[in-house]
C-alpha positions as a Markdown table, in Angstrom:
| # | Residue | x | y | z |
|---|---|---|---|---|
| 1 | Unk | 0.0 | 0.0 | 0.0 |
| 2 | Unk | 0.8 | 3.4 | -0.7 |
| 3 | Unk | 0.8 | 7.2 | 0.9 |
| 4 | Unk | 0.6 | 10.5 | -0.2 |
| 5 | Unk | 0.7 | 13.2 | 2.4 |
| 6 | Unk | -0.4 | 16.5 | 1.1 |
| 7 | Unk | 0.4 | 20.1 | 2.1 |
| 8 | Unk | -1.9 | 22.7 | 1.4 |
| 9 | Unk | -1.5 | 27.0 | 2.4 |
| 10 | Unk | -4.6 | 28.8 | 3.2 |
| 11 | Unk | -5.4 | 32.4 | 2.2 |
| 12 | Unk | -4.1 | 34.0 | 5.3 |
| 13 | Unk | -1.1 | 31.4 | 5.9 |
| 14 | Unk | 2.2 | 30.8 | 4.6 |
| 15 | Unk | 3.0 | 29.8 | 1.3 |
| 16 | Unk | 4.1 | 26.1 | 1.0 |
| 17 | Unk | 7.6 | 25.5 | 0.2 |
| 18 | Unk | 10.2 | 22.6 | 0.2 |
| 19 | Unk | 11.1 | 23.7 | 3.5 |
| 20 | Unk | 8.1 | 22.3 | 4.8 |
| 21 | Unk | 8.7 | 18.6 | 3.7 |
| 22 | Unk | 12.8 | 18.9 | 5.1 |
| 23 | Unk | 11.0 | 20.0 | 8.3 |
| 24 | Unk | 8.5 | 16.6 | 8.0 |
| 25 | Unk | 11.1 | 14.5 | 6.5 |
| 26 | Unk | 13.3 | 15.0 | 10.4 |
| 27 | Unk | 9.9 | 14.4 | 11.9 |
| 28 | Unk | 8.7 | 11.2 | 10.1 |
| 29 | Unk | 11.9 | 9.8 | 10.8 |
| 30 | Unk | 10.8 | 9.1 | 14.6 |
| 31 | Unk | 7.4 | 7.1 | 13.4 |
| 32 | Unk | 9.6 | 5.1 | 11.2 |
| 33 | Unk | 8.7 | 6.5 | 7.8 |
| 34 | Unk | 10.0 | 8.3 | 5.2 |
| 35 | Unk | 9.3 | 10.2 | 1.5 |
| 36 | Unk | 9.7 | 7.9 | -1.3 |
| 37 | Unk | 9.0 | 10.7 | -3.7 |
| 38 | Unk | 10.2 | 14.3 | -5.0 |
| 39 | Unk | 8.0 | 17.0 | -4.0 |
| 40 | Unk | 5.1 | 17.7 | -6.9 |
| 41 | Unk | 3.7 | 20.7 | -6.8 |
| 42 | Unk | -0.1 | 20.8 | -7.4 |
| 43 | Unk | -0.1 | 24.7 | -7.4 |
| 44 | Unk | 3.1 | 26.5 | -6.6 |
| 45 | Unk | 3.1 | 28.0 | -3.0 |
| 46 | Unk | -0.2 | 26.9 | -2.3 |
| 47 | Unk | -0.6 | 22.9 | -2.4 |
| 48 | Unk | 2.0 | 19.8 | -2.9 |
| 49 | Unk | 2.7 | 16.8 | -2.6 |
| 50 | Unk | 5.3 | 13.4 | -1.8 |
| 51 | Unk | 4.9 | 10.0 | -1.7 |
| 52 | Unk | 5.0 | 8.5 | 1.6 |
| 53 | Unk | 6.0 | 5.2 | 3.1 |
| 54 | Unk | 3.2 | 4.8 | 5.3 |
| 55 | Unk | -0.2 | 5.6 | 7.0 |
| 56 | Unk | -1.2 | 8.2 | 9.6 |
| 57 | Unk | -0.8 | 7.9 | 13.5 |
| 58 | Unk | -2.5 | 9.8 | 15.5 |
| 59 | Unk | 0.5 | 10.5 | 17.5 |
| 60 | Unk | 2.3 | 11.7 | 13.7 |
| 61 | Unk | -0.7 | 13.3 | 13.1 |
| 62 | Unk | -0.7 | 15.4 | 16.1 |
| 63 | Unk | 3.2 | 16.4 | 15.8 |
| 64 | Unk | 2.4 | 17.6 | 12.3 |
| 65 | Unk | -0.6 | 19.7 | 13.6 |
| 66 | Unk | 1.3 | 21.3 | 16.3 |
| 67 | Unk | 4.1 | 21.8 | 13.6 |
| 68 | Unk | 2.1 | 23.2 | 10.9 |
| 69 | Unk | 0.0 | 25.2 | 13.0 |
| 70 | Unk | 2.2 | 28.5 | 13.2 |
| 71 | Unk | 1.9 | 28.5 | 9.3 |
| 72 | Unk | -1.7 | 27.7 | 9.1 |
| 73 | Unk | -1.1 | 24.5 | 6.7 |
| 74 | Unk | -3.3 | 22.0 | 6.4 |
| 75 | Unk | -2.0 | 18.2 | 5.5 |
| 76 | Unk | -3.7 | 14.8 | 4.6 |
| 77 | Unk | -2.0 | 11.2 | 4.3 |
| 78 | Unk | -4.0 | 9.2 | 2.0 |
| 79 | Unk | -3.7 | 5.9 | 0.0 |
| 80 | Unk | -2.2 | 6.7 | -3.2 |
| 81 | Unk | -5.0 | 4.1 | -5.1 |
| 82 | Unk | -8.7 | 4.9 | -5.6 |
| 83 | Unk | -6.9 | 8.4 | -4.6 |
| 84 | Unk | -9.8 | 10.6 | -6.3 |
| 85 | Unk | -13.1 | 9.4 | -5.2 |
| 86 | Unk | -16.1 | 8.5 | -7.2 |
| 87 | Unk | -18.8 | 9.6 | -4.7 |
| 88 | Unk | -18.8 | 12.6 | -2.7 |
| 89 | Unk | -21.4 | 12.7 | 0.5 |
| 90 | Unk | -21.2 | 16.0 | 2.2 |
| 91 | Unk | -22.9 | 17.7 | 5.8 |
| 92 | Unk | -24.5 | 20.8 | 4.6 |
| 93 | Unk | -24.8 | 23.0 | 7.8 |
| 94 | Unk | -21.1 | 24.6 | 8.8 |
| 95 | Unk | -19.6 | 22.4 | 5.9 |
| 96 | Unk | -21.3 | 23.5 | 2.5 |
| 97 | Unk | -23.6 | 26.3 | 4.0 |
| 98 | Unk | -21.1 | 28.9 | 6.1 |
| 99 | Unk | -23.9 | 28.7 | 8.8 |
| 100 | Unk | -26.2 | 26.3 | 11.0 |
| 101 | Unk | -29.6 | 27.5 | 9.2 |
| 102 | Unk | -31.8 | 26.2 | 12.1 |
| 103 | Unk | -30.3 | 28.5 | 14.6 |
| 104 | Unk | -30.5 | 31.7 | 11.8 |
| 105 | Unk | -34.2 | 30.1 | 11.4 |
| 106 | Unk | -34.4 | 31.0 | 15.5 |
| 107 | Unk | -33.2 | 35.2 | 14.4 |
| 108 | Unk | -36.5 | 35.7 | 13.6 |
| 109 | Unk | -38.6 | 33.9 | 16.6 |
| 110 | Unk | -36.1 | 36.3 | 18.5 |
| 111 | Unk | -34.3 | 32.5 | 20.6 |
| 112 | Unk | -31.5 | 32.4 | 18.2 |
| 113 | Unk | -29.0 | 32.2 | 21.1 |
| 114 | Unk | -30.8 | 29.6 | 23.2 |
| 115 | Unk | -31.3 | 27.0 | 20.1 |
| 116 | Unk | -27.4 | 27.8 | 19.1 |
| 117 | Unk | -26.4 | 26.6 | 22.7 |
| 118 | Unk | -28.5 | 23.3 | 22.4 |
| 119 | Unk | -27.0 | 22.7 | 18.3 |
| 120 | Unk | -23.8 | 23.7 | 20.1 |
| 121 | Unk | -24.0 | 20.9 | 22.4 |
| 122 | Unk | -25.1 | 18.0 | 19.6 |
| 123 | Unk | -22.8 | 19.1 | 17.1 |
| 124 | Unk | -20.1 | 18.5 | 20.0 |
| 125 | Unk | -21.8 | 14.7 | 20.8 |
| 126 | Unk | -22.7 | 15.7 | 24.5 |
| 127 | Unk | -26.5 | 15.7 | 23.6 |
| 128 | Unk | -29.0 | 12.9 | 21.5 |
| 129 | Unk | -29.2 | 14.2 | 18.8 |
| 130 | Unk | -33.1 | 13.0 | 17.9 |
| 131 | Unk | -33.7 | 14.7 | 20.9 |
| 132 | Unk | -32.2 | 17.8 | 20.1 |
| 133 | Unk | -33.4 | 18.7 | 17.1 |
| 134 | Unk | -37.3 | 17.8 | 18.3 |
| 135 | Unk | -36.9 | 20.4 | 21.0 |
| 136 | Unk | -35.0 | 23.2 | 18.9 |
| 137 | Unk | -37.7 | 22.7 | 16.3 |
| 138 | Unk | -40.7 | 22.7 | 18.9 |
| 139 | Unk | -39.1 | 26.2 | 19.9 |
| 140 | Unk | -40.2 | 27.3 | 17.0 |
| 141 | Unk | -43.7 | 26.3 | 16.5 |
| 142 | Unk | -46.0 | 28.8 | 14.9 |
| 143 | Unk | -43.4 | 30.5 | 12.5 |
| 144 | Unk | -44.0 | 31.6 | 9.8 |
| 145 | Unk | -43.0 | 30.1 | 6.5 |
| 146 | Unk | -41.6 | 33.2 | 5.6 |
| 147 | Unk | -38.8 | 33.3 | 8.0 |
| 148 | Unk | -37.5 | 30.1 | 6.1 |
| 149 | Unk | -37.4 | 31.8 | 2.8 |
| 150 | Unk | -35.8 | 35.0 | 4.2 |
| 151 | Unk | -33.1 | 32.5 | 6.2 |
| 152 | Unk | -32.6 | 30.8 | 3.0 |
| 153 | Unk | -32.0 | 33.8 | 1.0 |
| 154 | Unk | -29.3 | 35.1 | 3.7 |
| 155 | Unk | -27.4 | 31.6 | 3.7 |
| 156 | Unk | -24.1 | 31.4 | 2.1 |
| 157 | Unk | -22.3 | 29.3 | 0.9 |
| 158 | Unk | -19.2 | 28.4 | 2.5 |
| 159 | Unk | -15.6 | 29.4 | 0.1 |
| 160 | Unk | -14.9 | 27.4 | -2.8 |
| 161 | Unk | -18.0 | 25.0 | -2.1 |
| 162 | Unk | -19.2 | 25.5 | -5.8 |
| 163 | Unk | -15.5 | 25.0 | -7.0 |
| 164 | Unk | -15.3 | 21.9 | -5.0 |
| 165 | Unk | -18.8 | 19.9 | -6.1 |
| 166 | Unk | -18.4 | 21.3 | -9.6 |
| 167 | Unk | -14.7 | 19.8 | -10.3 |
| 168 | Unk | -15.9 | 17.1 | -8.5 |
| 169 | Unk | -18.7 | 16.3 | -11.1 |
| 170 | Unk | -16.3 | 16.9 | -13.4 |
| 171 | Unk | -14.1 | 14.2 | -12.5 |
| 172 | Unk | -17.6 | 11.8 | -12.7 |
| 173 | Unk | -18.3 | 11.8 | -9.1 |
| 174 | Unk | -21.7 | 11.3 | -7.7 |
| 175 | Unk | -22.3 | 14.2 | -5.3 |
| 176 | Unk | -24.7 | 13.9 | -2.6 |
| 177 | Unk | -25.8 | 16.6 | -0.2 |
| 178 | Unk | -27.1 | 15.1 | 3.2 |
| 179 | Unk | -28.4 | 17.0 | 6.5 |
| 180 | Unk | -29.6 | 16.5 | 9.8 |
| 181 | Unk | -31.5 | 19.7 | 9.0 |
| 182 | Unk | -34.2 | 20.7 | 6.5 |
| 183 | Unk | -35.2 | 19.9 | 3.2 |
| 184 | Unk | -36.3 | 23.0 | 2.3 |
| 185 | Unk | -32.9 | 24.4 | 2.7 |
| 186 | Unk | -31.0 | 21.1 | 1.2 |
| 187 | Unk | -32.7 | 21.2 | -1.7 |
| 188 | Unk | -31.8 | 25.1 | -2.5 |
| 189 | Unk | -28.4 | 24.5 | -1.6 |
| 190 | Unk | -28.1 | 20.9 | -3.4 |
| 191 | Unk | -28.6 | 23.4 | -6.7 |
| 192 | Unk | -27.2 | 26.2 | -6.0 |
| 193 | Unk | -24.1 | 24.2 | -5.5 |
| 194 | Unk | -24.4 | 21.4 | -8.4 |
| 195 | Unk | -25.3 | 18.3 | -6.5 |
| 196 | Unk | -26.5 | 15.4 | -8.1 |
| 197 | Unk | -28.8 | 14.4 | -4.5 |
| 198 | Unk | -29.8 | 16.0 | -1.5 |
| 199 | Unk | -32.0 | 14.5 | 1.4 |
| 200 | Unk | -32.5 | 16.1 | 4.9 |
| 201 | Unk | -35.7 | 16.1 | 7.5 |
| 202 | Unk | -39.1 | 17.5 | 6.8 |
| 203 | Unk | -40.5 | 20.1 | 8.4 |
| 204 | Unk | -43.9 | 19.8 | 9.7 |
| 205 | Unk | -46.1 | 22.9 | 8.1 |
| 206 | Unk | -49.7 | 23.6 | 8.7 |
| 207 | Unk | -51.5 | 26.8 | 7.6 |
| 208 | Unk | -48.3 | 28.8 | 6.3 |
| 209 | Unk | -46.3 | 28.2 | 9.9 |
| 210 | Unk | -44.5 | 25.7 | 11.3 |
| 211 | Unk | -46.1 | 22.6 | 13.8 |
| 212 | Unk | -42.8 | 22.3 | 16.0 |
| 213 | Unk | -42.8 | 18.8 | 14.6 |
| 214 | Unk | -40.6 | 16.9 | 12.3 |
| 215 | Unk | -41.8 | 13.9 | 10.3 |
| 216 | Unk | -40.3 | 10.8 | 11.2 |
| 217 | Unk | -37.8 | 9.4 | 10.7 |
| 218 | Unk | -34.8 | 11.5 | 11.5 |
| 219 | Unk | -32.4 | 11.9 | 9.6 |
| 220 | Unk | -29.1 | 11.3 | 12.1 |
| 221 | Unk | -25.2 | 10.2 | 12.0 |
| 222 | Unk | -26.9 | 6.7 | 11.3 |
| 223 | Unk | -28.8 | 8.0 | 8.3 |
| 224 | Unk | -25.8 | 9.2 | 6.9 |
| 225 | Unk | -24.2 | 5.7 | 7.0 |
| 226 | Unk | -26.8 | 4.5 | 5.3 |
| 227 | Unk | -27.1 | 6.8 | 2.5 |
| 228 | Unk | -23.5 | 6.3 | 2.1 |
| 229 | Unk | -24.2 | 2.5 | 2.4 |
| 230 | Unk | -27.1 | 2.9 | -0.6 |
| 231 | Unk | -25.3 | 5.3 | -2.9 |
| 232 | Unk | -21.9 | 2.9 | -2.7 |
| 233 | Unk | -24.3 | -0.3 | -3.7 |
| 234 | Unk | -26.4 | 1.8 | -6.3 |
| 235 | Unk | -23.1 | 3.0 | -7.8 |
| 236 | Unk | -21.2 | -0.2 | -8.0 |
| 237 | Unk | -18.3 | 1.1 | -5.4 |
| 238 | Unk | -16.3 | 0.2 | -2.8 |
| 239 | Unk | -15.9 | 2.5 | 0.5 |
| 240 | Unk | -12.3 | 3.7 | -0.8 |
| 241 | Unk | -14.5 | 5.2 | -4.2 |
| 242 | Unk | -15.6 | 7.7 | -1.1 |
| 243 | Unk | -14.8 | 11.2 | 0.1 |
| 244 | Unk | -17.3 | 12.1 | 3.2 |
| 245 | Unk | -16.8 | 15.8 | 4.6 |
| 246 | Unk | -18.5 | 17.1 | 7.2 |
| 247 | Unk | -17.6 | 19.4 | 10.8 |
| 248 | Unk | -19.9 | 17.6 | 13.7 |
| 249 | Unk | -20.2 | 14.9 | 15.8 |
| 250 | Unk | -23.1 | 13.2 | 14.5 |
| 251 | Unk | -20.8 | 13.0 | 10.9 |
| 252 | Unk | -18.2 | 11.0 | 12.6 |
| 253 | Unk | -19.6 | 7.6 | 11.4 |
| 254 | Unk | -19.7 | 8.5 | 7.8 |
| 255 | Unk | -16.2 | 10.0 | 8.0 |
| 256 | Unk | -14.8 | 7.1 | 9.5 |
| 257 | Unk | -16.5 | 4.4 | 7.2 |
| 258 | Unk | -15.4 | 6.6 | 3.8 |
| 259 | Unk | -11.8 | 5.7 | 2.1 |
| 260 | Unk | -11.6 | 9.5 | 2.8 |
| 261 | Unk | -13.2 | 11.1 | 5.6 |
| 262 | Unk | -12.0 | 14.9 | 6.1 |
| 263 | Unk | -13.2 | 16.9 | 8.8 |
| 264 | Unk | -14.1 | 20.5 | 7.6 |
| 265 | Unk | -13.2 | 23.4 | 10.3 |
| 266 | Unk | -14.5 | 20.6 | 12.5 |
| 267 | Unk | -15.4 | 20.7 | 16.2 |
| 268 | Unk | -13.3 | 19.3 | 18.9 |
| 269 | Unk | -14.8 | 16.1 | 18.5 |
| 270 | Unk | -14.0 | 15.7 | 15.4 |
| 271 | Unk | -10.9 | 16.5 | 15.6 |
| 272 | Unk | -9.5 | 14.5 | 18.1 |
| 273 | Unk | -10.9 | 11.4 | 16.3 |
| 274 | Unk | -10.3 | 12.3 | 12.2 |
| 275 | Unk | -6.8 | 12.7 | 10.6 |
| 276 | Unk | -7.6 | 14.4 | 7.5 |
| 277 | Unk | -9.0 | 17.8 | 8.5 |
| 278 | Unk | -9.0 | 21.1 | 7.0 |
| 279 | Unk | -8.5 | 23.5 | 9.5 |
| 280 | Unk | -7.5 | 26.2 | 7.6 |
| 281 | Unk | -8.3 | 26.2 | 4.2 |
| 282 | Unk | -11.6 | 26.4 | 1.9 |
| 283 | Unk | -13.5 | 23.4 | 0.9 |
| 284 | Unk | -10.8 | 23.4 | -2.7 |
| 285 | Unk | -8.2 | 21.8 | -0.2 |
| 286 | Unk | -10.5 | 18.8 | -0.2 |
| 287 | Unk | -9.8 | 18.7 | -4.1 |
| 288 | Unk | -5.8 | 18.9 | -3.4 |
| 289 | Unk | -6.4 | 15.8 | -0.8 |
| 290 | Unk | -7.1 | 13.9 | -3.8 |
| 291 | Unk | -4.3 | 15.2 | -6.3 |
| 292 | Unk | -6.1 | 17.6 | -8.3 |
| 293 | Unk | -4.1 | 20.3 | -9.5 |
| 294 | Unk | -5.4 | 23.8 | -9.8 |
| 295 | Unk | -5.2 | 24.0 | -13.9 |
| 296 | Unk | -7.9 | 21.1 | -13.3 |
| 297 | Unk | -10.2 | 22.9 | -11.1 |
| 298 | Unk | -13.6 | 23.5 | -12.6 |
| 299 | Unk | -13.9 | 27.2 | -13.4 |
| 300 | Unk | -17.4 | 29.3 | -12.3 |
């Protein structure tokens, strides 16, 4: 088996330079590895790469963080084969979308800050997450429908997540937006962005406002799994076809069952349990993680 480990500068860090590798080169030396490669650059100053002679270790991993940190560099290790995945299944909220559009849904029944605390607390896995979203969503019981469309229209899109899906499809991956929130907001997003799928819970609506209710069954880190599960079958692939990207707690099942999970700005969680994070970066470091090079980006 082989490795890759990738280097990738974000806007407001460093540039990448061969430095960098003669710095990791002294430090993989102590886990018993070593390049096996030159250094190919994928975009000069901003993203390269070098073969490597093995996997991650957490402990590696962690040394490499701490390293890179003062730069503000992001790095993956990843199998070298099946390297540029065939399926893509991405969180939406604080991954694609730049926000968590239930608690900008709270803005307007003026409880913005006391759902954020509760989605706070799931996102970081110290609350059931079926639970949690029933009693955000029962906060909100007898809004009006318009406050989704005016939350909708204020949600952006996180950088480079058009970029991203779009070079993706390019490459002939299946893209496939999936949410522990709404569908009325995955479905927007799904198009606005270029995804091939999209599926998220349903909002209970009666006379123009919301019910506080959402219809079974919830879509949860479980769900995930199984969409995963059902696209890779459907498809005809094998978990390493995968990329799964995604920044809370309940996406840690996916991103551990995928040939490549990456954890996007994730929370503490998820870092302490995922190797492949972008910390720094937009979502077009995920494209680097697979050894894409910028002239192959997919232009908007």
């Amino acid at each position: 088996m082989s490795y890759v480990l990738t280097l990738v500068a974000s806007k407001k860090s460093a540039p990448v330079t061969e430095k960098h590798f003669r710095t990791i080169s002294n430090i993989i030396e102590h886990y018993n590895l070593k390049f096996t490669s030159d250094v190919i650059w994928l975009c000069k100053g901003k993203a390269a790469e070098a073969s490597i002679s093995g996997g991650s270790q957490f402990a590696l991993v962690s040394h490499l963080r701490e390293t890179l940190a003062k730069d503000e560099i992001d790095f993956f290790i990843t199998k070298n084969e099946r390297r540029q995945k065939k399926l893509l299944l991405a969180d939406m909220d604080s991954t694609i979308a730049s926000t968590e559009t239930l608690d900008e849904l709270a803005e307007y029944a003026g409880i913005k800050d006391q759902i954020a605390a509760i989605t706070q607390r799931a996102m970081e896995g110290e609350l059931d997450f079926h639970s949690a979203l029933r009693e955000r969503v029962g906060l909100l019981k007898g809004l009006k429908t318009t406050a989704l469309t005016a939350t909708l229209e204020e949600t952006a899109l996180n950088p480079g997540a058009e970029v991203f899906v779009s070079t993706m499809r390019k490459s002939g991956a299946a893209c496939v937006l999936v949410s522990g929130g709404f569908t009325f907001f995955t479905q927007a997003i799904a198009e606005r962005c270029g995804f091939n799928f999209n599926h998220g819970n349903i909002l209970k609506i009666e006379n123009e406002a919301l019910t506080g209710e959402v219809e079974d069954p919830i879509l949860d880190k479980f769900a995930k799994v199984n969409f995963l599960e059902h696209y890779i079958k459907d498809l005809g692939l094998t978990k390493d076809d995968c990329l799964t990207i995604g920044d809370g707690a309940n996406d840690l099942p996916m991103l551990k069952m995928a040939g490549l999970g990456i954890g996007y700005h994730p929370k503490e969680t998820v870092k302490a349990e995922i190797a492949n994070c972008i910390l720094y970066g937009d979502l077009t470091t995920a494209l680097y993680a697979q050894g894409y090079s910028t002239d192959y980006f997919e232009r908007l």
